[in-house]
N, C-alpha and C positions, 0 to 999 in steps of 0.2 A: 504493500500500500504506500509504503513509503517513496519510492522506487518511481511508483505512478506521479505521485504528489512533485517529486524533483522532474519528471520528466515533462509533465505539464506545465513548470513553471519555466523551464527554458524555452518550451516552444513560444511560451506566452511570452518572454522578453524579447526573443527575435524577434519575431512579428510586429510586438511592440513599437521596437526599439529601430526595427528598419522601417516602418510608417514614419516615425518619427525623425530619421534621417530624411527621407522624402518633402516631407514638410519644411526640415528647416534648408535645404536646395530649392525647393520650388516654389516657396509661399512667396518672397518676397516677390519675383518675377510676378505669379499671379497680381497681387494686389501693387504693384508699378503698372502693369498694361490695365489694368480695370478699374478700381476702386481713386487709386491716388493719383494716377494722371489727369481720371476727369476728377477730382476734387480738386487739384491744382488750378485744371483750364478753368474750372467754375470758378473761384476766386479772383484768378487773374483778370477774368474779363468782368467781375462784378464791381472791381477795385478801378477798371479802367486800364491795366498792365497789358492791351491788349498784345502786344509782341510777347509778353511772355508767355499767354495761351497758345500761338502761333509755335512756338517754340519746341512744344512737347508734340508737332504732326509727324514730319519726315517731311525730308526735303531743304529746299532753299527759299529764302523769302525775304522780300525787304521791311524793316523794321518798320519803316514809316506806312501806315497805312494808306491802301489806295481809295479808300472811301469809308466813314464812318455815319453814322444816324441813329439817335436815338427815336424809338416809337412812343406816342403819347401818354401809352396806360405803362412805360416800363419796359426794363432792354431796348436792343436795336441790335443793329446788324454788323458786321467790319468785314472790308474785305481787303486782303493784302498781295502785290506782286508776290509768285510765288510759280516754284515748278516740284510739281508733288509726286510722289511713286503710285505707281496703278499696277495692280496684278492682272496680266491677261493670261489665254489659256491658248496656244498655238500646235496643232495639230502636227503628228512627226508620220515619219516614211510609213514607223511600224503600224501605225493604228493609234499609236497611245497620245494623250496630249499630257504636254507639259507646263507649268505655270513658269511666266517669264514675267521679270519685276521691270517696267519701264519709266522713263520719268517724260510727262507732260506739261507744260506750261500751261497757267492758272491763275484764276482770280479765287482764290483760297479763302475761307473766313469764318466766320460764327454769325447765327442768332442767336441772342444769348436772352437770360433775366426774362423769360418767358413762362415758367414749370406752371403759371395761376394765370396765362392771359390768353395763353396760342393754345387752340384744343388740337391737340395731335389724333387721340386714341376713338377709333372705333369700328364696332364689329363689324357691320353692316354699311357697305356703300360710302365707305370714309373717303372723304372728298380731299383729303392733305394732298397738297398739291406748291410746288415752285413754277412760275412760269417767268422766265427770262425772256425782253423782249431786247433784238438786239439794236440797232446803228440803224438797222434798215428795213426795223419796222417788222421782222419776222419774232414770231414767237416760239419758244424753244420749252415742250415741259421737261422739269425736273422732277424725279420721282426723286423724293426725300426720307420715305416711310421707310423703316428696315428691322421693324420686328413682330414677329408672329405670334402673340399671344394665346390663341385658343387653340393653336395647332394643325390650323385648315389650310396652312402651304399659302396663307394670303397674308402679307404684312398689313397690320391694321395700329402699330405705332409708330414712336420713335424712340428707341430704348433709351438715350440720354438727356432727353424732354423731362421723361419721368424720374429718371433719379438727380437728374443735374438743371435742368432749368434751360439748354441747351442746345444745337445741333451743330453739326460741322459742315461747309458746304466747300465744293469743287467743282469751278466751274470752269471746265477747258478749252483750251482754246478752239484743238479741233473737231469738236462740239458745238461750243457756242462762241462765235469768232468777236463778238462784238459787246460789250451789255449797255443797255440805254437803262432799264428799270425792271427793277424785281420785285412781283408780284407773290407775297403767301395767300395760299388756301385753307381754311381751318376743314377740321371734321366733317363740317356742314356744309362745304362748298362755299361758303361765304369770304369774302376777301378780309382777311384779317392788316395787313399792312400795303401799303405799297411805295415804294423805293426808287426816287428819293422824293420825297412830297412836293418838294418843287424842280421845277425844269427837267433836266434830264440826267443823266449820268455821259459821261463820252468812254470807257475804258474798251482801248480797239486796241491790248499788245503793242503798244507801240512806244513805250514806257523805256530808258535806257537799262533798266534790271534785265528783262526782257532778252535784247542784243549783249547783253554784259554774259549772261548765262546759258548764251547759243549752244558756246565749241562743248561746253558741258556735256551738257543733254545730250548733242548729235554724236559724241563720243562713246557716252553712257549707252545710248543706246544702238549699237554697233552691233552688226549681229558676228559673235565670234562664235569658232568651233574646236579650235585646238584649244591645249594646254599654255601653248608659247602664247599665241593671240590674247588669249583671257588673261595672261600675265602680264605683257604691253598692255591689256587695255587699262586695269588694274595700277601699272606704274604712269598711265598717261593719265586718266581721270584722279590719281591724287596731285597730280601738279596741276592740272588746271584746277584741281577744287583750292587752292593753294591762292593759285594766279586769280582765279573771279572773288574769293574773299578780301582779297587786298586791293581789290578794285575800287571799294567804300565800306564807310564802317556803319552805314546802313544794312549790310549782308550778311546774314547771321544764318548757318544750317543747325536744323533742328534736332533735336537729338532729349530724351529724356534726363529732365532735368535733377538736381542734385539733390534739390528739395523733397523731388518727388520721391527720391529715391530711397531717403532716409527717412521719408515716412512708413515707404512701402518694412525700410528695415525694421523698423521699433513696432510695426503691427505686426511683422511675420515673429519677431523674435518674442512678443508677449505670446501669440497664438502656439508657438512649439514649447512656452515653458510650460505654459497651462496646460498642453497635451500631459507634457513629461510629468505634469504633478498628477494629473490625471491617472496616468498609468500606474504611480507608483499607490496611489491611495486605493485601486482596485485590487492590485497583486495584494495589498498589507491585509485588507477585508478578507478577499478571497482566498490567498496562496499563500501571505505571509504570519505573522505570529499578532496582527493586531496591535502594532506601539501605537499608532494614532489614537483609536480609541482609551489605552493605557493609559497614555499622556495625557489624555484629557479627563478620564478619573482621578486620576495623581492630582490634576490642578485644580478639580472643585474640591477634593476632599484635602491634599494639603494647604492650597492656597485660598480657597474662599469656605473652605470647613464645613462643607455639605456632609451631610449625613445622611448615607445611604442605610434602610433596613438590611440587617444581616439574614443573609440567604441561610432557609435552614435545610439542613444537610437532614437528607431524604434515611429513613432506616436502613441500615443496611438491609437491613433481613426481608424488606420491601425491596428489595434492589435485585438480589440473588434469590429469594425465594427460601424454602430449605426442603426441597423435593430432591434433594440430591445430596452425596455425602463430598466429604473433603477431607483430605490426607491432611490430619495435622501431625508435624513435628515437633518433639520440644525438646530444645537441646541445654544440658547443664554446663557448665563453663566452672570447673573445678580447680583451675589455676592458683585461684589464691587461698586454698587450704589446698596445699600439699601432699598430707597424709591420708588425707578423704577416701574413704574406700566403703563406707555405706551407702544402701540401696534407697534412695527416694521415690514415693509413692505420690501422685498429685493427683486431686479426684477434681470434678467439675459436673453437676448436674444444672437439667434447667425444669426437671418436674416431668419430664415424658422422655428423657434421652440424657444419658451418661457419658463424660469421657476421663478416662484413665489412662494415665503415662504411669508404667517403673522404668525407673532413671536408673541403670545398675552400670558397675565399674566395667563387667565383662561388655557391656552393649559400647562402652566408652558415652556413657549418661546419657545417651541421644534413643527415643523412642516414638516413630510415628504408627498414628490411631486412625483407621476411619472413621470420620466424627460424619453425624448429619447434620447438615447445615443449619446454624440457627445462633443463638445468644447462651455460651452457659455461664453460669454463678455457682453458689455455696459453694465458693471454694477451699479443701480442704488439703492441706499436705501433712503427710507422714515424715517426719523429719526429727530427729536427734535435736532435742532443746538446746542442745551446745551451738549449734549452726543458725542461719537465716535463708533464704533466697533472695534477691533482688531481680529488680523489672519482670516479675513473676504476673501478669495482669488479672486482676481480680475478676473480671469480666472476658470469659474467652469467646470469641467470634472468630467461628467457626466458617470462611465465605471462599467461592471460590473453588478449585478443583487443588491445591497446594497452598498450604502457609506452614511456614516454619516460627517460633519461637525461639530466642537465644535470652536462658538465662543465668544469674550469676550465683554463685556459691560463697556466702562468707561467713566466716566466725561471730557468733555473738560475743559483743565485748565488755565484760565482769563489772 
């Protein structure tokens, strides 16, 4: 049983113990790309920092915003020169496709300070809609929705609306080549804002970030296939990202920020200590010897002097029955009279059942009885007035399938 009990509790701490590695490798990553990125961009843009929301996308972007507006009821929108990564999915010889990471030129930005004003979410015929009208009077929709709440394979939200107040927009060049003014559509089909409330917007790329950030891109996006190739392209896209930064100190590549980072750390690292206490308070309950709970008897009753009722110790004789008999031994211990060489007789009844030990020199004073289980008394010993016995129990309990007795032999003294 015992054997079980160790072999259970190693499995239990591998198991444990490498979740628990997993956790403290992965959590921070998790809560960096989800929780504390967008709690960073929400701040940033509620505080006005807008380049620093801008900061935590990917890609490159000029500091200075290319259009800002606030809306009447709260929030507004920013939109910044910028060339952002897109995942496309490009078909190969074998059959299979592969995802290639490309970088497009953008008017990059946020709605932001909206989570109580812009109705995003609904099941039924949700009308959320962007429509970008450009330079020349063409309109362009934006689908902006991108979460599935009920499971029907139809987006009927905006997942960072709801927890952030937010959304992130990209609007590409070769796409939408021009913007004069941008139109939201709420839930209801209804126009919730429209941008910029007066005249028009002019943004047609043509901006000097734009041309500053050509040779990049057309680099970046290069189609290579060897090893050599991918390694020039590699040593040539970090000298140009080198060469267009130094261009202005408006140019800043995004990249997750420090803040963000060491938030994500100090939640991952509270969440994996709380595991680890976790685990250990389960094993002490479950697999281990119970100090926790110990500990904490120890400190009401030494330190605030609770008084617990004393647990009463159940009969024996209620415990074992006495339907059975039990080998009792009684051993005399004659060492300290020397000379001893008479026979001791020790009786014990309880009114329905007897036990009798002779203690004799040839047995070496040792005599076991099959007794039936139970309580005996009147006890009586045969014994030379000169002598005593010690730790002799006046009460013998009889429990058990073996008990031995070890008593002592000494001189009475005059």
């Amino acid at each position: 049983m015992r054997s079980g009990k160790i072999f259970t509790a190693v499995i239990y701490y591998i198991f444990t113990f490498s979740i628990g590695i997993l956790l403290a490798l992965f959590l921070p990553f998790y809560y960096l790309y989800s929780s504390e990125s967008l709690n960073n961009m929400q701040e940033a843009l509620e505080s006005g920092n807008y380049s620093d929301a801008m900061s935590l996308v990917g890609g490159y972007y000029n500091r200075q915003p290319a259009f800002v507006e606030e809306f009447p009821d709260g929030g507004g929108i920013v939109l910044f020169e910028a060339t952002t990564l897109v995942v496309t999915e490009e078909q190969q010889s074998d059959g299979q496709t592969e995802q290639i990471t490309k970088m497009h030129k953008a008017y990059a930005g946020f709605v932001y300070g909206i989570k109580d004003s812009y109705s995003v979410s609904g099941n039924s015929d949700n009308g959320v809609l962007m429509i970008v009208t450009d330079t020349a009077g063409v309109e362009h929709e934006v689908q902006i929705l991108n979460t599935d709440s009920d499971g029907d394979s139809v987006n009927d939200s905006i997942s960072t609306v709801d927890t952030n107040g937010f959304f992130y927009i990209d609007l590409a060049q070769d796409v939408i080549p021009s913007i004069s003014s941008i139109t939201l559509i709420d839930s209801k089909g209804e126009v919730f804002a429209t941008v910029p409330s007066e005249n028009s917007l002019n943004l047609n790329f043509d901006e000097r970030f734009f041309a500053d950030v050509d040779e990049f891109v057309t680099e970046y996006n290069r189609d290579v296939t060897t090893d050599e190739e991918k390694k020039q392209q590699a040593e040539r896209c970090n000298q140009l990202d080198e060469e267009f930064l130094a261009k202005s100190t408006d140019y800043a590549k995004s990249s997750y920020g420090v803040v963000a980072k060491s938030a994500a750390d100090r939640k991952a690292a509270v969440a994996v200590v709380l595991y680890f206490v976790a685990v250990y308070v389960v094993s002490d309950f479950i697999l281990g010897k119970r100090y926790i709970l110990k500990f904490f008897k120890w400190l009401l009753v030494k330190v605030f002097k609770v008084k617990f009722p004393e647990k009463k110790e159940p009969d024996r004789q209620e415990i074992f029955g006495n339907d059975y008999y039990c080998q009792v031994t009684m051993v005399l211990d004659t060492s300290a009279v020397a000379d001893f060489a008479q026979s001791v007789q020790i009786h014990y009844s309880n009114g329905e059942n007897e036990a009798n030990f002779l203690l004799m020199k040839e047995n070496g004073y040792t005599d076991t009885q099959r007794v039936k289980a139970g309580k005996y008394m009147n006890l009586h010993v045969d014994l030379d007035g000169k002598y005593t016995i010690a730790n002799l129990p006046s009460v013998l309990v009889a429990e058990g399938y073996r008990k031995a007795f070890k008593i002592n032999l000494t001189r009475q003294e005059v």
